[in-house]
N, C-alpha and C positions, 0 to 999 in steps of 0.2 A: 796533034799537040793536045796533051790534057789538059784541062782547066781544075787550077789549084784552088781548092773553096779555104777560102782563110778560116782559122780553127776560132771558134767563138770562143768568146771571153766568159767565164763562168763568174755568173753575177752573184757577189758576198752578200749577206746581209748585212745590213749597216749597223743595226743593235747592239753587239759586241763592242766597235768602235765607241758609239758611242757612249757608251757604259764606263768605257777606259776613259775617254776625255772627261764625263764627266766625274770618275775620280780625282783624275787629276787636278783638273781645276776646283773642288772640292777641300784639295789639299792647300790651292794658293793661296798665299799669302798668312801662314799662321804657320808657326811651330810648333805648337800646343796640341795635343791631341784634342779629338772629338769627345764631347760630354758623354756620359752614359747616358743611355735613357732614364725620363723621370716618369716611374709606373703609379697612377693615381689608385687608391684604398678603392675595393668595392664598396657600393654601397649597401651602409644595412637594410636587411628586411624584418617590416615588423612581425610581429608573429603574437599569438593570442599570448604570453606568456612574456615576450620581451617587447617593447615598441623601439623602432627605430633610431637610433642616434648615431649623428655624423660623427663619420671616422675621422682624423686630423693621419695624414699621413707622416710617418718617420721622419724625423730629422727636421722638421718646420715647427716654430711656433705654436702654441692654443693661441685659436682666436679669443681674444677679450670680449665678453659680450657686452651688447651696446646697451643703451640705458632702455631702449623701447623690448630688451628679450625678457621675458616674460619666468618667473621663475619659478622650479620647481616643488620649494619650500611652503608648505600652507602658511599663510599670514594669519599668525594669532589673532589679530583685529578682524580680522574678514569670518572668522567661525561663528557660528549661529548659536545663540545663547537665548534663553528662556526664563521665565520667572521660575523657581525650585516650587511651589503649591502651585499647582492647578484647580485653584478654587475662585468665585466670585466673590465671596465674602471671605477677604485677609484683611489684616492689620499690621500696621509693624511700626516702632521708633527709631528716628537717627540713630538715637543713643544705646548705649550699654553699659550695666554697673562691672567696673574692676578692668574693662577690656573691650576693644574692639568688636563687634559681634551683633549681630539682630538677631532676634525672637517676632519671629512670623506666627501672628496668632489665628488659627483656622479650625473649624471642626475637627474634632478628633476622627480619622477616618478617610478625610482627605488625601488624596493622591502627591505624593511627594516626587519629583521628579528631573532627571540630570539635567543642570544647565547649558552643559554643552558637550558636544564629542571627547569622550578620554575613554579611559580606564579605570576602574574600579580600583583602589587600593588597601580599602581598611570595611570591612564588614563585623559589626558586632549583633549577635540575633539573641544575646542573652542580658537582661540586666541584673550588671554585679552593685550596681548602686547601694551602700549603706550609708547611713547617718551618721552612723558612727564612726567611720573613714575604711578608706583612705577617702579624703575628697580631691577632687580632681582629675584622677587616670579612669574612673566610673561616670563621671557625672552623667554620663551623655546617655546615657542608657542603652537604647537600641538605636545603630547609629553607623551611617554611610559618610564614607567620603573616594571623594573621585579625584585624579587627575588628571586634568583638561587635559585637549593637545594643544592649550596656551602656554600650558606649564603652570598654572594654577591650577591650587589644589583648592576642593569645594568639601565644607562636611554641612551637615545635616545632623541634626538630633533630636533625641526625647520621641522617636517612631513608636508607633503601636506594634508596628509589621514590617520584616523587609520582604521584596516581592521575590518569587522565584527567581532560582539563578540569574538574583544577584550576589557572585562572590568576587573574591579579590585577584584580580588578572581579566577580569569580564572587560569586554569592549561596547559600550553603551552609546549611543547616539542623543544627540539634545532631544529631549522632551518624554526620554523613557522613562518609567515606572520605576522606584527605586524600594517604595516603602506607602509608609501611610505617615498622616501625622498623627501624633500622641501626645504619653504626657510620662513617659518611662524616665530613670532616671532621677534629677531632682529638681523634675520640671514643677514643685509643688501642686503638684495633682489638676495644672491647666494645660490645656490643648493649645501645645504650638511645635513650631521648627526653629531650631535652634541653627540660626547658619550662619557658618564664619570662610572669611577668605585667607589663605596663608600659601608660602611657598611649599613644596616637596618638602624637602629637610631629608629627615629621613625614611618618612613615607610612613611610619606609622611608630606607635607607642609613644611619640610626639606629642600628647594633649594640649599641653601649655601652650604647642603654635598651632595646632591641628584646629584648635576652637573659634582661633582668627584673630589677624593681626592689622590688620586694614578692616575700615569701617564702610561694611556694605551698602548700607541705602542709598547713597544715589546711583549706584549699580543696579538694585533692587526694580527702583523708580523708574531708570529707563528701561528694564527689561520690561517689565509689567504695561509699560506704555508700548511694549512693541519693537521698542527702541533695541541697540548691541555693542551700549557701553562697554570697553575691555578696560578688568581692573587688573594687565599684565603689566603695566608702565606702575602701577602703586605696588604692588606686591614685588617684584625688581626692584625698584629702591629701598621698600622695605629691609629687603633680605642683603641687599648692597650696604646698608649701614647698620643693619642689626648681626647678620650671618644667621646662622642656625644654634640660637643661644639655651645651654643647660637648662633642666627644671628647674622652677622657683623653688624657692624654700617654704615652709609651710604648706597652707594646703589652698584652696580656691572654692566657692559658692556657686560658682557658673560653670554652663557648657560642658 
């Protein structure tokens, strides 16, 4: 009598199985399809030429930033500003005849120099000053003016000298070399700088606001103490109620 050996059971793997159950119960209870996936932005990398900044990925909101994020605009008030002479012995008055304006009185020869970070925008290396006119578009003689990156504009006049390249489109840093002081122009033959505060406008052949329109010395006063009063809050209003107004009629004795 043979002995019947029962035929083994050939064991499945169970993985498949449950792959299918867990689909299916995957699918309970919703009619709704499954969400797509939400793929997050790579992050950027900074690189000598671009720095870093977070991506916001498609289809969501920009985040609002909060009052503590820090921002990438320079604050005009924050820019480093300097006395215009670098000399120990200057002088200068509140005041000025016809207009706005200080006359910084120093050796002739002294170092004239930018107030603060701008641009160069009006260079005159020649004096067309007569006595006989035009007065006003000449007075100034040999004569710089800058425009901060406050957005004031700064001039300077009656130089002896301006210093090498400096011309207009130059990018200058507070406390560079601009010139000398002098007496060009119709500075009546004494040694000083002519400095006035005014908006842009339109950046040049502008005299009448170029020579200043807000009154510098307590500007003057804290720079010289070290100090970095901004006169952008006077010159903005200034220009808020005045605009960028025609030349005067007749002619002018100053700046």
């Amino acid at each position: 009598m043979s002995l019947l050996r029962p035929a083994r059971r050939r064991t499945r793997p169970a993985y498949p199985v449950l792959l299918v159950v867990a689909a299916l119960l995957g699918g309970c209870g919703t009619d709704q399809p499954a969400a797509p996936p939400v793929w997050d932005a790579p992050t950027a990398v900074a690189t000598g030429d671009q720095p870093a900044v977070p991506t916001t990925p498609t289809g969501t909101p920009s985040a609002t930033p909060g009052a503590g994020t820090p921002s990438t605009t320079p604050d005009p008030a924050a820019l480093r500003r300097v006395f215009p002479v670098r000399a120990g012995n200057v002088a200068y008055h509140p005041t000025h005849s016809g207009y706005p304006g200080t006359d910084i009185f120093a050796d002739c020869g002294e170092p004239v120099v930018a107030v603060t970070d701008g641009t160069v925008l009006e260079v005159s290396r020649v004096d067309r000053f007569d006595k006989k006119g035009p007065l006003g578009p000449y007075n100034g003689g040999l004569s710089v003016s800058l425009l901060g990156d406050d957005g004031v504009r700064y001039y300077g006049s009656h130089l002896s000298a301006i210093s090498a390249g400096i011309d207009a489109g130059v990018r200058v840093s507070a406390g560079r070399q601009l010139g000398e002081v002098g007496r060009t122009g119709n500075a009546n033959n004494v040694c000083h700088l002519h400095f006035g505060l005014s908006p842009k406008c339109t950046g040049h052949d502008d005299w009448w606001i170029r020579r200043g329109v807000v009154w510098p010395a307590k500007y003057l006063d804290s720079w010289r103490g070290k100090g970095n009063r901004s006169p952008v809050a006077a010159v903005t209003a200034w220009e808020r109620e005045h605009g960028c107004p025609r030349a005067p009629r007749g002619s002018s004795g100053a700046g």
